[in-house]
C-alpha positions in Angstrom: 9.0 29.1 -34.3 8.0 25.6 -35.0 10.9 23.8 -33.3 10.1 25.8 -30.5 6.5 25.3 -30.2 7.7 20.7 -30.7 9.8 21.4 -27.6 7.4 23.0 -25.5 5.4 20.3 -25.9 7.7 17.9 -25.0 8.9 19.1 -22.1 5.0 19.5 -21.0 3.9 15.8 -21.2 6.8 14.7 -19.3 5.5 16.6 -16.0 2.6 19.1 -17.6 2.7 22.3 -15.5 4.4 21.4 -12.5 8.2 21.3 -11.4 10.1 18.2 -11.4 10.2 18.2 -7.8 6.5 18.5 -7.4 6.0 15.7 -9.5 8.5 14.0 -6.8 6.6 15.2 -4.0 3.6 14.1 -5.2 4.2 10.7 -6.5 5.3 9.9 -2.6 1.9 11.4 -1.1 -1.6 9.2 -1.3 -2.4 6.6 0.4 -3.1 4.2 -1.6 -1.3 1.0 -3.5 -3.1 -1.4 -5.5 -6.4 -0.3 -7.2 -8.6 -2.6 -8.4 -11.8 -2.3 -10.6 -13.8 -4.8 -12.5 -14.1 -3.7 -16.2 -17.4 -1.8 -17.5 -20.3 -4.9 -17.5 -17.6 -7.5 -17.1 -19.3 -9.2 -15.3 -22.5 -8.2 -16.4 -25.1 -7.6 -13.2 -27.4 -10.7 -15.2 -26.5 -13.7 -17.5 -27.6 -16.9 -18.5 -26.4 -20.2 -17.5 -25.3 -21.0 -20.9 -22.8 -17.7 -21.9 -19.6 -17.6 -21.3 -18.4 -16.0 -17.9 -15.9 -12.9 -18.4 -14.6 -11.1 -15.7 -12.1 -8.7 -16.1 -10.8 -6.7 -13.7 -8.3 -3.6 -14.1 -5.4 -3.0 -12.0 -3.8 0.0 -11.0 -0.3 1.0 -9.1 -1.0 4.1 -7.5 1.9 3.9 -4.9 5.5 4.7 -4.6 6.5 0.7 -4.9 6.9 -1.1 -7.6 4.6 -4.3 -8.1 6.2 -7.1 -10.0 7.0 -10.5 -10.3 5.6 -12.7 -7.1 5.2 -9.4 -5.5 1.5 -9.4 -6.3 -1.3 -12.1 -6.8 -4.9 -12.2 -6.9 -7.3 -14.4 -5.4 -10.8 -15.3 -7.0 -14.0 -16.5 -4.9 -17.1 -16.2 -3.5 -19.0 -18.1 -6.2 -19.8 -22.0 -5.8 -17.5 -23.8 -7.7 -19.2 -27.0 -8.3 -21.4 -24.3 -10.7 -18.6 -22.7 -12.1 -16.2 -26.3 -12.1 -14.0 -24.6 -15.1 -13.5 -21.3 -13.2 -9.9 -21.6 -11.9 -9.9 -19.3 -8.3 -6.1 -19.0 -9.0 -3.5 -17.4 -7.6 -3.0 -15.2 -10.8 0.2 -12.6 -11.1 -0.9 -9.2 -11.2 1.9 -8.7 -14.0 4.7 -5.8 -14.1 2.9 -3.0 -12.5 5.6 -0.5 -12.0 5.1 2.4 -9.3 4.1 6.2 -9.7 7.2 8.1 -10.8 8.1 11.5 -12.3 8.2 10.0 -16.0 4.6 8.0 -15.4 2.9 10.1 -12.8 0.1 7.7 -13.3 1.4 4.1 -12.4 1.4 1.1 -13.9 -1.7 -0.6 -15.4 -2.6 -3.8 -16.7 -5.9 -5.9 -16.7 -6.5 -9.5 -15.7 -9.6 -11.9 -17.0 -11.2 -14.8 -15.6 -13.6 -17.0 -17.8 -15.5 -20.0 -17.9 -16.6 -21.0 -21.2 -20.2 -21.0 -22.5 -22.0 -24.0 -21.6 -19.5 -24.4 -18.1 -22.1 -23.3 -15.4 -24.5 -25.8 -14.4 -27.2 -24.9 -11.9 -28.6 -27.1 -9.3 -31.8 -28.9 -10.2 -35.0 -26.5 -10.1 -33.2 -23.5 -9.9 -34.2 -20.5 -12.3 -32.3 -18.0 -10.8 -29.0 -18.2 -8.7 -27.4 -15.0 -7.4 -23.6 -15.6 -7.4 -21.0 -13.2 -5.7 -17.6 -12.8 -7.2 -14.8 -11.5 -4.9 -11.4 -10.8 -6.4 -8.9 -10.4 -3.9 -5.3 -8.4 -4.0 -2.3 -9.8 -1.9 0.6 -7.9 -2.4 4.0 -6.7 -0.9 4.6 -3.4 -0.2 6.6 -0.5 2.0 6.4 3.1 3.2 8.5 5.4 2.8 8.8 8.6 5.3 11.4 11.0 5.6 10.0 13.7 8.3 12.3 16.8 8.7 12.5 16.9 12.1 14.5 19.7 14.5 17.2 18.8 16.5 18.5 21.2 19.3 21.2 19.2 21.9 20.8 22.8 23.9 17.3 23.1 24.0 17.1 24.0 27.6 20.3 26.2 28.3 20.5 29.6 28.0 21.6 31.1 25.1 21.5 34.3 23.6 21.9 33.1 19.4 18.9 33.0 17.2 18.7 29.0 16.3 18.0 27.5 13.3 14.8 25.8 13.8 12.4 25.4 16.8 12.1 21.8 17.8 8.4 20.6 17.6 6.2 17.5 16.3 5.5 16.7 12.8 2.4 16.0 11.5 2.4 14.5 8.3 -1.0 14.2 6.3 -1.8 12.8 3.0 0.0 9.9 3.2 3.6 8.8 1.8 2.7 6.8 -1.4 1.5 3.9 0.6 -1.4 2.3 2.2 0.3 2.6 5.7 1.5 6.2 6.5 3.2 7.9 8.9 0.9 10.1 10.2 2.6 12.2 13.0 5.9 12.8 14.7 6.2 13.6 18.3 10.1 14.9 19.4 11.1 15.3 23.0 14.8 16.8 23.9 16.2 15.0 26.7 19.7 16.8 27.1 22.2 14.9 24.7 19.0 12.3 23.4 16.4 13.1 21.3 13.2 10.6 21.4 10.6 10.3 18.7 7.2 8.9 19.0 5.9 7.7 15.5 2.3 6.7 15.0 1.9 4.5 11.9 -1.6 3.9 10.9 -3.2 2.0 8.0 -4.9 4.8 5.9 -5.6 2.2 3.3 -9.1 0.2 2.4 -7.8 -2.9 3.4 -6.1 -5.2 5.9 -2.4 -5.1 7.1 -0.4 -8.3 7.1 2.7 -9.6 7.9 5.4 -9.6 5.5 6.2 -13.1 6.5 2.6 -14.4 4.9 2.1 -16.1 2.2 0.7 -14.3 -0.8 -0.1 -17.5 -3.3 -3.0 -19.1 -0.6 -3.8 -22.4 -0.4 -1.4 -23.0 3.0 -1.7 -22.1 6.8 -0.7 -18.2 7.6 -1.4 -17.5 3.7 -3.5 -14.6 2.3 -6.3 -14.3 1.7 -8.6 -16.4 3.7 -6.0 -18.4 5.7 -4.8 -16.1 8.1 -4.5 -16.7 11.9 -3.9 -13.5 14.6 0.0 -13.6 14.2 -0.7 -12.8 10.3 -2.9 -9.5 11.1 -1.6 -6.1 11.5 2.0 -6.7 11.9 4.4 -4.0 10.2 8.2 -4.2 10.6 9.9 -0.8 10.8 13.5 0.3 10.5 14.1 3.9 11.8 17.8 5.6 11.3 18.9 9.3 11.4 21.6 9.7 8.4 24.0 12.2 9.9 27.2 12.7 11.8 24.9 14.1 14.9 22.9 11.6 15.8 23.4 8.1 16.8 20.3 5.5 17.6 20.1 4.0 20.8 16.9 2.1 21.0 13.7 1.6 19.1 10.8 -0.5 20.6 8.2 -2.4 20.9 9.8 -5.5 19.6 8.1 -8.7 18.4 9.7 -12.1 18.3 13.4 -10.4 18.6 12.7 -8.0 15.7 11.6 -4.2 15.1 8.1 -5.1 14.7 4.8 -3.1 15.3 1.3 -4.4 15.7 -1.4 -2.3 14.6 -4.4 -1.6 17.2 -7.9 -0.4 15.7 -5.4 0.7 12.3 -3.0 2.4 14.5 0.6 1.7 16.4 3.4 3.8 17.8 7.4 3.3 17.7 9.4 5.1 19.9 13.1 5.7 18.9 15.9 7.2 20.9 19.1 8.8 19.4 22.2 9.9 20.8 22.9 13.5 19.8 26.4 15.2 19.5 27.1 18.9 18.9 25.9 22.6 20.2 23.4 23.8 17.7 20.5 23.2 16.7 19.9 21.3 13.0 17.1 20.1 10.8 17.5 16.2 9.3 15.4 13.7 7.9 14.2 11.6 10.3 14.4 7.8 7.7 11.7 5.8 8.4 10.9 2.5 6.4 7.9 0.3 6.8 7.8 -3.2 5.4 4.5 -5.3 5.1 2.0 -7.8 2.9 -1.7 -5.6 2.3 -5.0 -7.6 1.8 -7.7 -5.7 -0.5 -11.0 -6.8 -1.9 -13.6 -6.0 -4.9 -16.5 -7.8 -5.1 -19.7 -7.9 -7.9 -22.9 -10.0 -7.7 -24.3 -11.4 -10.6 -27.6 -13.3 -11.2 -27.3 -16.4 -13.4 -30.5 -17.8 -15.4 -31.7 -20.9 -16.3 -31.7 -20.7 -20.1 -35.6 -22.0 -21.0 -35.5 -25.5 -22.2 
């Protein structure tokens, strides 16, 4: 009775009450990526010019990707830094922040601090009391990951007397893919022997879209955060594929600069994909479609520094 009651319990706090695949299914849903939160009063909302500055800020993975090695770094500013001269903006590494999976459900987590030691703010001259902003910034690499089931019928339009296995229609897909950019919806046209999908991609995310080809370290032209010019914003490369015997893929567009590239219009952008399709009947299959970009997001705290009476 005992050893069964220790295995029970196991086998709980690997998934709790749900089904492997559940866990599966919902560690690729959610729209988000990285979370970031500044620790309880770290900063504190008011402090004097002679503590020491602590700001620590918690970080979260709550996507389907992992984060790790130069595949995330944060960004600190906001504040004047001839008052804060020992407070180093950075780029820091977020650390090993691995991605939500069936054994950790949760995501990865780890904490990053910034500090400037007592006695390292200086105020300008006649100044009691200096609000100062602190904005920690997140630059990171990430990718989507959709796999619509979509119904494919090459005889959509002839005459046929045989119950078929699925009825061709769109896909609307909610709730996101693990990712701050999500496949929203799947439109499928028959044409005869091609199929055609139209796939809007939006950015269901808090923050800003960027090109995978930015920078994420700063400090240099077409580099995130602040250095970012109109080719850097909103740019998502996409590969699309069918994995089976009956389809073939003709054609994807738009295209920028000679690659499979989309750019984002008030959060939003459509690919359209055509396939060749062989065969009589009509079949389900995942429709593969990958997403590749860089994602900007932003906390930010104010804090009001006092002169420390003489």
């Amino acid at each position: 009775m005992i050893l069964s009651v220790v295995l029970t319990s196991c086998k709980g706090g690997l998934t709790g009450s749900k089904k492997p695949e559940d866990v599966e299914e919902d560690v690729h849903s959610g729209t988000k990526g990285l979370v970031m939160n500044f620790a309880r009063n770290l900063p504190p909302n008011k402090m004097f010019d002679t503590d020491a500055l602590d700001i620590v800020v918690e970080l979260e993975n709550k996507g389907a990707s992992d984060l790790k090695g130069n595949r995330c770094w944060l960004h600190l500013s906001g504040y004047d830094q001839s008052i804060f001269p020992n407070l180093w903006p950075g780029p820091y590494q977020c650390g090993a922040l691995d991605a939500r999976s069936i054994y950790n459900p949760d995501g990865g987590f780890d904490t990053k601090q910034f500090m400037s030691p007592p006695y390292g703010i200086f105020l300008p001259e006649g100044i009691d009391v200096l609000p100062q902003t602190f904005v920690v910034h997140g630059c990171y690499k990430y990718q989507t990951k959709a796999r619509p089931i979509v119904c494919i019928n090459p005889r959509l339009y002839d005459i046929r007397a045989a119950t078929e296995a699925c009825v061709v229609q769109d896909v609307a897909m909610g709730g996101g893919q693990g990712a701050p950019v999500a496949v929203t919806n799947v439109k499928v046209n028959m044409m005869k022997d091609k199929a055609l999908f139209t796939i809007t991609v939006s950015n269901s995310g808090t923050g800003t879209v960027l090109s995978e080809q930015t920078s994420l370290l700063g400090g240099v032209v077409h580099s995130c955060p602040v250095k970012l010019e109109y080719q850097d914003i909103d740019i998502v490369r996409y590969d699309v594929d069918i994995d089976s015997a009956g389809a073939s893929l003709l054609s994807c567009s738009p295209e920028l600069e000679g690659q499979n590239k989309i750019r984002l219009v008030n959060n939003q952008g459509k690919i359209v994909c055509t396939f060749a399709i062989y065969g009589d009947t009509a079949f389900t299959t995942p429709l593969r479609v990958d997403l590749y970009y860089n994602y900007l997001d932003s906390i930010s705290k104010q804090v009001e520094i006092i002169k420390t009476p003489s």
